[in-house]
C-alpha positions in Angstrom: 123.7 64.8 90.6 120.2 66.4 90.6 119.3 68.7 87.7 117.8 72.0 88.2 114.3 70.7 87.0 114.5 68.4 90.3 114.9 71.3 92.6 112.5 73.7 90.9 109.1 72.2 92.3 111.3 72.2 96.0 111.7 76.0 95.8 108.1 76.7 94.1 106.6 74.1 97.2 108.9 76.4 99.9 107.7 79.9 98.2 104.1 78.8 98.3 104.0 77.8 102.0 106.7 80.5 103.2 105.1 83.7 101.4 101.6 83.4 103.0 103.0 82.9 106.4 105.1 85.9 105.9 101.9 87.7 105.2 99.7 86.1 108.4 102.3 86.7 110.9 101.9 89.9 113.0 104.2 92.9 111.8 106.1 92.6 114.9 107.8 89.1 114.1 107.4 89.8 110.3 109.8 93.3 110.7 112.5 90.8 113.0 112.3 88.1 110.5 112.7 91.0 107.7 115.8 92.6 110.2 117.7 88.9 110.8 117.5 88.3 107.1 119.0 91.9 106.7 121.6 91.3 108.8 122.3 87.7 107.4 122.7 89.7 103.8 125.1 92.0 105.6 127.1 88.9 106.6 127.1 87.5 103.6 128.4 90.2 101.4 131.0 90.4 103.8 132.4 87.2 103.2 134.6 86.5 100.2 132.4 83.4 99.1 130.6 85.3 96.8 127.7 81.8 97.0 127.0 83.1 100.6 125.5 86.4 98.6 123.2 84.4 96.2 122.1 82.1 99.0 121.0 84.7 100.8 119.4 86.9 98.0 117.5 83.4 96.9 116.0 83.8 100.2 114.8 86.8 99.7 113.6 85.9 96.6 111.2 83.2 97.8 109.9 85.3 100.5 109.3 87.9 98.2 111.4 90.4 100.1 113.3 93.3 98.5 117.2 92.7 98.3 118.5 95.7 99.6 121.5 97.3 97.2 125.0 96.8 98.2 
């Protein structure tokens, strides 16, 4: 099994190409992407699998989006 080290430079590489792209795309497609991942959060927290939450909060993490409060 892979250790956490392993995966760190994956999610650095991902932030590093994903959070400028956010930033260059118009605000039209960046306030959809913002919305889906919104209402992906909403799905999520409805769920019992409470891993469905942190997924989706990681993702907002590396895009450097706020995670709205429940």
């Amino acid at each position: 099994m892979a250790s956490s080290r392993n995966w760190g430079w994956l999610v650095t590489l991902i932030g590093l190409i994903l959070k400028p792209l956010l930033k260059a795309i118009s605000p039209l497609i960046k306030d959809l992407f913002e919305d889906s991942l919104y209402k992906l959060l909403e799905k999520a927290r409805a769920t019992e699998n409470p891993i469905d939450d942190y997924f989706v909060e990681f993702l907002f993490d590396i895009l450097d989006v706020e995670v709205p409060g429940e």
